[in-house]
N, C-alpha and C positions, 0 to 999 in steps of 0.2 A: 376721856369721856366727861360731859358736864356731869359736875353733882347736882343734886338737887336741891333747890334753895327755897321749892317749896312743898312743903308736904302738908297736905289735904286744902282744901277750897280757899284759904286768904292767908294771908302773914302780911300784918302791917309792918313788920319787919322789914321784909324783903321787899313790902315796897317801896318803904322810906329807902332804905339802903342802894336801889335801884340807880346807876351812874353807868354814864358809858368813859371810858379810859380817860384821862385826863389831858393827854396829849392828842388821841383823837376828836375832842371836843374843841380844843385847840387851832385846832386845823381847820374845822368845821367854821369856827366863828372868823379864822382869818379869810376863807373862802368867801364868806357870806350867805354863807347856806345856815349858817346858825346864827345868833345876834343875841343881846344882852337886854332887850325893848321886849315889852307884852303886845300882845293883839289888844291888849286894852288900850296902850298909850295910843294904837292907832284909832281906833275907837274915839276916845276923847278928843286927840286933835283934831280929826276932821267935823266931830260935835260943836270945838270951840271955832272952827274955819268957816264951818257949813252947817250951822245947827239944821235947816230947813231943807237939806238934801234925803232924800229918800234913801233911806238904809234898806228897809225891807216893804217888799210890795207883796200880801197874799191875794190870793181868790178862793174864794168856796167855790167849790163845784156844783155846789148845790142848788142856788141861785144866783152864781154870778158877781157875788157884793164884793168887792175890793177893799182891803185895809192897807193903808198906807203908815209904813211909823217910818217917821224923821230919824234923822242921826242926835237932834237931842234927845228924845222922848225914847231912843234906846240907851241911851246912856244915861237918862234919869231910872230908865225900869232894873238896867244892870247894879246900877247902886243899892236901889231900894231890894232889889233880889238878894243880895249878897248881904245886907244887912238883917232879912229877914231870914235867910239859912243862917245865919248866926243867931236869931233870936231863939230858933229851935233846936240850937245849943251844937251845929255843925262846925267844926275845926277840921285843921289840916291835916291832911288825911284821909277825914271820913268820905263817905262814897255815898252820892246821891245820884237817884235812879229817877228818871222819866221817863215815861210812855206816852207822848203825843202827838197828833199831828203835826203836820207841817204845818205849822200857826208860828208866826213873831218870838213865843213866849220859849221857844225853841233854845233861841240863838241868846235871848237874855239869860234864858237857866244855864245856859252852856258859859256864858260870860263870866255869872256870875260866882258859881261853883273856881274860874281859875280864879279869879280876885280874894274869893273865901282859903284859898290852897286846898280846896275838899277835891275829890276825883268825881269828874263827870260819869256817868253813867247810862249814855242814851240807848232806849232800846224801841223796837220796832214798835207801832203800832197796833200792825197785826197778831201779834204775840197774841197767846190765849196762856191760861191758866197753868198748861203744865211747865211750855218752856219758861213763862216769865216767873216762877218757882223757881227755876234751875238757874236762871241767871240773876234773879236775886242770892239765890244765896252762896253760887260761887263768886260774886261780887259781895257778897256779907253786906249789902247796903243799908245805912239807916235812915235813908229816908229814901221815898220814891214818892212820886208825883204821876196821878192818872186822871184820864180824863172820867166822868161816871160813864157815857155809854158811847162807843164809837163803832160804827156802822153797821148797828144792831146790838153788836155785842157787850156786856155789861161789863165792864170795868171792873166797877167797885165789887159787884158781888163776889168777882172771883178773888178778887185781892185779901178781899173779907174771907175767904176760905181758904188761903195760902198763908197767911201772916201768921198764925198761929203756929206754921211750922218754921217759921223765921224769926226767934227771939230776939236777933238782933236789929230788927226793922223797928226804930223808934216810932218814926213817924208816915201816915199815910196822909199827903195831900189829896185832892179832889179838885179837879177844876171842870164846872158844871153846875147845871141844877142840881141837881141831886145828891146833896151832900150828908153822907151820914152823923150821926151826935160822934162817932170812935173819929173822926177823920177831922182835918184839918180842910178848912174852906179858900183855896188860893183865889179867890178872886179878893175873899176878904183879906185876907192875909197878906197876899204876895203885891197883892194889885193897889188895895185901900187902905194900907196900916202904913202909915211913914216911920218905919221903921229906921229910916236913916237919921231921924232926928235924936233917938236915943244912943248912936252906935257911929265911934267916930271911924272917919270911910278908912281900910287899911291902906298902906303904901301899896301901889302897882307893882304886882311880881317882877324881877329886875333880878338881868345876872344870872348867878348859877342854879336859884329859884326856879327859871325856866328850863333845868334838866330836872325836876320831880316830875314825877307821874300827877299827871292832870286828868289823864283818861284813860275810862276802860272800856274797848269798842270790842263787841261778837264778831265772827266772822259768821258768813251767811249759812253754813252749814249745808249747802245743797249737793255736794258730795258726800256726806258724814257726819259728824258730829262738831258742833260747835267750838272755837276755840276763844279764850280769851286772852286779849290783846293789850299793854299798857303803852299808851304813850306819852309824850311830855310835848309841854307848848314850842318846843322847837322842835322838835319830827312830825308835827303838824305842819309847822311853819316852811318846813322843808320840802314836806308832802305837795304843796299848793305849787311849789316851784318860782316859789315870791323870792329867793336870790337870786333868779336866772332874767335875762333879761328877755324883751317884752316876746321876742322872735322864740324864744325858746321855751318861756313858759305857756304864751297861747292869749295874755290878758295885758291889758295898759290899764294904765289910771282911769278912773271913774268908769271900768268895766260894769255892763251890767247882766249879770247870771244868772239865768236859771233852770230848774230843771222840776220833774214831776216825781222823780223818787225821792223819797223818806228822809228828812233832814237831820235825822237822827239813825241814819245809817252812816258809813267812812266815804260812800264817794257825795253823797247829799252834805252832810255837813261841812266838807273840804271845799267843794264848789260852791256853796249856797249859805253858809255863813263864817268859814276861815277868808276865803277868797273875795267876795264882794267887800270885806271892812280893810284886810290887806291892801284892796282897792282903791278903798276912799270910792266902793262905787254901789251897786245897787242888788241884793239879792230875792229875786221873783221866786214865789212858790207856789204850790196849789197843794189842796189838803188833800182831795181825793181824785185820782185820776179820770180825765174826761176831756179826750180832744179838742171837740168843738171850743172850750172855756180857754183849753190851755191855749187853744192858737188866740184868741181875745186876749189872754193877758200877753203874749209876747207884741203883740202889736198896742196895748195900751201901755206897758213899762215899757216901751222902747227897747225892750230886751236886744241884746247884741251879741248876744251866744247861750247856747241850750247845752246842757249833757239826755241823751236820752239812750237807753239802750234800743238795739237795732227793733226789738219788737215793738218797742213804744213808737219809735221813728215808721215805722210801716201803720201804726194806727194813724199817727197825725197824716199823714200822706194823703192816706186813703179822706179823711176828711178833710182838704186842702181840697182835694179835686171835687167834693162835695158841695164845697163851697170855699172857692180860693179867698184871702184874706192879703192885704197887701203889711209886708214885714221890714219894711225903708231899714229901718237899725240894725238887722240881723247881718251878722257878719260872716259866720258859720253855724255848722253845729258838731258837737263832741259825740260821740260815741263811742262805749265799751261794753265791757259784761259780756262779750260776744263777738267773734270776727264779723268786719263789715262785708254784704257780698256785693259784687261788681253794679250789680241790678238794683241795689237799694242806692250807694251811692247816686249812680247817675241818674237815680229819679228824686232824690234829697236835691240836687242840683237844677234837676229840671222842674220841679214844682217851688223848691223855694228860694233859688236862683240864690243857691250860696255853697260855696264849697262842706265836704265833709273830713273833718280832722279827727282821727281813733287815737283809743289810749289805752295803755294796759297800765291797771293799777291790784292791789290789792290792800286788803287790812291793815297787813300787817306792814308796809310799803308806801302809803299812799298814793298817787299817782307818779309810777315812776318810771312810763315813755311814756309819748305821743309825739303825734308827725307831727312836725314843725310848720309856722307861719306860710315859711317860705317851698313847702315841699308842693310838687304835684297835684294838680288838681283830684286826679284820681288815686291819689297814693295810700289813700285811707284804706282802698279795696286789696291791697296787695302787703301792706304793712299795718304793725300796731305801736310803731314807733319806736322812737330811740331813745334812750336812755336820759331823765332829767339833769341838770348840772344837779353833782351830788351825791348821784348813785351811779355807783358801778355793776359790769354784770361779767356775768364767767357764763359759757356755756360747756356745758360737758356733755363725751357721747350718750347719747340715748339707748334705748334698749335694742334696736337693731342698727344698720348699714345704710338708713335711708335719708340721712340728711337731720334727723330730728333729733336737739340736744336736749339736755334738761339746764332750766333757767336757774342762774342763781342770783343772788343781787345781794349786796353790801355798799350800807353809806347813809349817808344824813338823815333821809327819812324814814328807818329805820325803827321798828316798835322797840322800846328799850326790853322788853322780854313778852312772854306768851305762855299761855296754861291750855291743857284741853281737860277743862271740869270733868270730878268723877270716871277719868280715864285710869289713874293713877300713875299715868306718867310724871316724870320730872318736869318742874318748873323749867323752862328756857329763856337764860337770859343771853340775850344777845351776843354780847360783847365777850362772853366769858366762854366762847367754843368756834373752833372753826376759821377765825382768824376774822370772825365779825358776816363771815358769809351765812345768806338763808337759804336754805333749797328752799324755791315759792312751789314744787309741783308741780310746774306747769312744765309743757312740752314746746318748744319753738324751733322754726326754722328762721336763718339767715336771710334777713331781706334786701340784700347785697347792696344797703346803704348803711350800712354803720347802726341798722336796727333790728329789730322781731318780726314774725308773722307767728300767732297762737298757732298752734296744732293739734291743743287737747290738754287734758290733766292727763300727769302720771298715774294719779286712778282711775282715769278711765280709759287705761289702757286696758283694750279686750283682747286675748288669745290664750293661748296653751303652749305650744311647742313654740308658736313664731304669734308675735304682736302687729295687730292692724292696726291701719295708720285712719286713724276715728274717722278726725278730720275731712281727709281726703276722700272716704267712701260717701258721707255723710255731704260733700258736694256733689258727689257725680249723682248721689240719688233726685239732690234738688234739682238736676237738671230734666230727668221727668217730667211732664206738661201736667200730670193729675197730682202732683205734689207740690203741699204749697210748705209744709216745714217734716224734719228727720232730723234723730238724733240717733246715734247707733248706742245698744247698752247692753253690758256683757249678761252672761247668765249662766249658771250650770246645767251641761246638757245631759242626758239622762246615761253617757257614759263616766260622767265628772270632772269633764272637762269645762275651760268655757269656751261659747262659742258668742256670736254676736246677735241681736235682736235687731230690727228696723224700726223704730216707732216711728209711726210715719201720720203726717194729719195731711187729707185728699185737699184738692186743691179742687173742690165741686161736688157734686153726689157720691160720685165713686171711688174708691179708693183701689190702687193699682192689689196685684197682690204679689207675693212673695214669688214667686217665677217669672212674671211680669219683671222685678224690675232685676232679678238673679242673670232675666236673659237681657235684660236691656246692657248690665253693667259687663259680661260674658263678650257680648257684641263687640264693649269698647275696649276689651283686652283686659280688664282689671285681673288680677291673679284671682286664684279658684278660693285659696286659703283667708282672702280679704271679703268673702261674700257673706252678706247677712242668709243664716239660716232659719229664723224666724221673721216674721212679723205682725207688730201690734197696733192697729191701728185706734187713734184716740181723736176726741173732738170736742169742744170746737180750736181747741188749741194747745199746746203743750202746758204743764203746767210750770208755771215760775212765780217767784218772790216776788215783793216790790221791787226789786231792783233790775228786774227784768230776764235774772239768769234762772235756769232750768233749773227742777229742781228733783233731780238724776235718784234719790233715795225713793223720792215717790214711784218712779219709774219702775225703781227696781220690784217694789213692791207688784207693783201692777203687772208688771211680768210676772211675777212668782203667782200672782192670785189666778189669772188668764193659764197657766201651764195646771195648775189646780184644777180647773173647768174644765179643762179641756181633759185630761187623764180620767176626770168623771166622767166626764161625755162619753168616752172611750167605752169605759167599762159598763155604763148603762147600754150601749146597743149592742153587749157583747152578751150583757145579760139578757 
């Protein structure tokens, strides 16, 4: 059994000390899935090639206004970032936190932080007060960087009432109006102080430099509790699938990327600022999500491939037929966070006359399948692809007879270890159990091309005696005409068992009910034991993160509150 190498919230210890073997790094760099070169050096040359080429293209959603930053003007803002976290006295090592939108100053904080050797630290924008407490300070960061108020919600105030429980948070930036006298002003600072003129620029990280720990990335938590994730500029760089060649990672030269979730999440940041400068090509964003806008900017950046998860891909649609938009550049679009269904594809294809390509990634993994260049037109609906050069996978039996393994994967992009804060579990570092293998939790079936098809998380697997197959219930209910999304979500029933819940959102006024769709599924032969025994009907939509995936705690919650009401109800007409 691994020991534990970290006990209670940080050890810079352990992160300095953080290596994967020395011969399999070896390997890694002869394959070309690891390299001895920064994302900076690529940065710089296509700056000194192409200073006038577009690195990153935003949009407000707000109004519409477009910012466009060159590939110099990112590379002059990288410098002067990285010389200004040293002015407020950050080294290698320390951990710097921002919370912003998908703005430009993103992908420079993130640049700049690997130049300084400090760890990145991006976190969601949506964060409110309590989580972004919890991951400041299992991150121990000394500096975070926020905006004062993002979409409604005040920033600064809360930070100003968290920091005091964070003694080791030196500094608070602000980027905004509204900057308090306790906080540092990054427009002044970061933006207008040429700090590069007192501070000679350091060497480009090079070599074994690029196995430290660069970054500290969350996982979404939408099953549970959050985990923390460290990687290095090569399991990034592995993550993107930039050693594989152009058929098998999905992108060529002067690619240009974009997507509507969080750039400061693991699949935003990979696609949308590791990928576009690996590129040498262009990375599109938008701050706040909004169809209409989004589809404007993929036809003003000549965008030529999208990530959106399957919900977001059903909004743009729905405004596409609203008012079709012509997309000449677009080559495909990417989809995960979610299996693709047969019916979305072929209307991605029919409205925006472009094939649909799926990927299964995670945190701690980066993107590590997707269907190929060359696969299927429709193959995205029936697979979530094959394994990237780099990573290997093992599948093992699952919990019953029915075809469904549990995934594991080992290989290059790889997080060099993992915490789950205030759990008091052991630190897991990679390399040091297992033979390098992760169980990811996830559930898959054989897609009898040498790839995956999802079929659920291990936790959410729901039964007692015998285990239902989530997945599979959770499509035959979609094929009900009064349903437009299900997610099936276990519960304890009142003998203490669990059984399964239906949460189901109508597809119109009415929503089917729970024998309605018991005998729909009856009709088509499903086993007795696979049948949802509740159901909870929600509106106007399921709820999910920015990143588009469900987010199953809330759920659970909501059942538990609805079985509450209802037990009251009970007893009030009893009384």
């Amino acid at each position: 059994m691994t020991q534990p190498l970290v006990e209670g919230p940080w050890s810079m210890e352990a992160a300095a000390g953080l290596r994967v073997p020395g011969d399999v790094a070896e390997r890694f760099r002869a394959r070309g899935w690891w390299r001895d070169t920064s994302v900076l050096h690529d940065l710089f040359r296509v700056a000194a090639a192409r200073p006038d080429d577009p690195a990153i293209v935003v949009c407000s959603a707000q109004d519409g206004r477009t910012t466009t930053v060159c590939y110099a003007e990112l590379a002059f803002h990288v410098r002067r970032f990285a010389a200004a976290l040293h002015s407020l006295g950050v080294r290698r090592g320390d951990r710097v936190a921002f919370q912003l939108p998908n703005w430009w100053e993103v992908a420079a904080l993130t640049l700049a932080c690997c130049w300084t050797g400090a760890i990145a630290v991006p976190l969601l924008p949506s964060l409110h007060a309590l989580e972004l407490e919890r991951m400041l300070a299992a991150a121990r960061a000394q500096v975070c960087v926020v905006v004062d108020t993002w979409e409604g919600y005040d920033c600064v105030a809360a930070l100003e009432e968290i920091s005091a429980r964070l003694p080791w948070l030196r500094h608070v930036v602000v980027h905004g109006e509204r900057v308090p006298p306790w906080a540092v002003d990054f427009r002044e600072y970061f933006l207008r102080t040429p700090h590069e003129e007192r501070f000679a620029a350091p060497r480009l990280p090079a070599g074994d430099a690029l196995d430290r720990v660069c970054m500290l990335l969350f996982t979404s938590g939408t099953t549970g509790e959050r985990k923390a994730v460290l990687h290095t500029e090569n399991t990034l760089y592995a993550g993107t699938g930039a050693g594989a060649g152009a058929v098998e990672r999905g992108w060529a030269a002067r690619e240009v990327f974009s997507t509507p979730h969080p750039v400061t999440g693991p699949a935003g940041l990979l696609y949308c600022v590791w990928g576009p400068i690996l590129a040498g090509g262009t990375g599109a964003y938008q701050d706040v999500w909004a169809p209409e806008r989004y589809l404007e900017l993929l036809s003003a950046a000549s965008v030529t491939q999208t990530f959106l998860a399957p919900s977001f891909a059903q909004q743009l649609l729905a405004e596409q037929r609203r008012r079709p938009r012509s997309l000449p550049s677009l080559r495909f679009v990417m989809t995960g966070a979610a299996p693709v269904r047969a019916d979305l594809a072929r209307a991605i294809h029919d409205e925006l006359r472009v094939p649909v390509r799926s990927c299964w990634g995670m945190t701690e993994a980066g993107m590590g399948f997707r269907t190929r260049e060359d696969a299927p037109c429709d193959w995205a609906a029936k697979s979530d692809g094959s394994p990237m050069p780099g990573l290997e996978m093992r599948l093992l039996p699952g919990p019953g007879d029915d075809g469904v393994h549990r995934l594991l994967v080992r290989g290059a992009s790889l997080a060099v270890g993992f915490w789950q804060p205030g759990s008091g579990e052991p630190f897991h570092e990679t390399w040091r159990s297992d033979g390098g293998w992760l169980d990811t939790g996830d559930l898959v079936r054989e897609d009898g091309r040498g790839g995956i098809r999802f079929a659920g998380r291990a936790s959410r697997r729901v039964g007692a005696t015998f285990m239902i197959p989530v997945a599979e219930v959770e499509q035959e209910i979609l094929r009900h005409p009064g349903v437009r999304e299900v997610v099936l979500v276990g519960y304890e029933d009142e003998s203490g068992h669990e059984s399964s819940c239906a949460v189901v959102v109508a597809d119109g006024d009415r929503c089917p009910t729970l024998p309605e769709l018991v005998g729909i599924l009856v009709e088509r032969g499903m086993t007795r034991w696979y049948l949802p025994t509740r159901l909870l009907a929600v509106s106007p939509e399921l709820p999910r993160n920015e990143n588009g995936k469900i987010r199953y705690e809330l759920l659970k919650a909501m059942i538990v509150d609805s079985a509450g009401q209802s037990a009251s109800d009970r007893d009030q007409r009893r009384s």
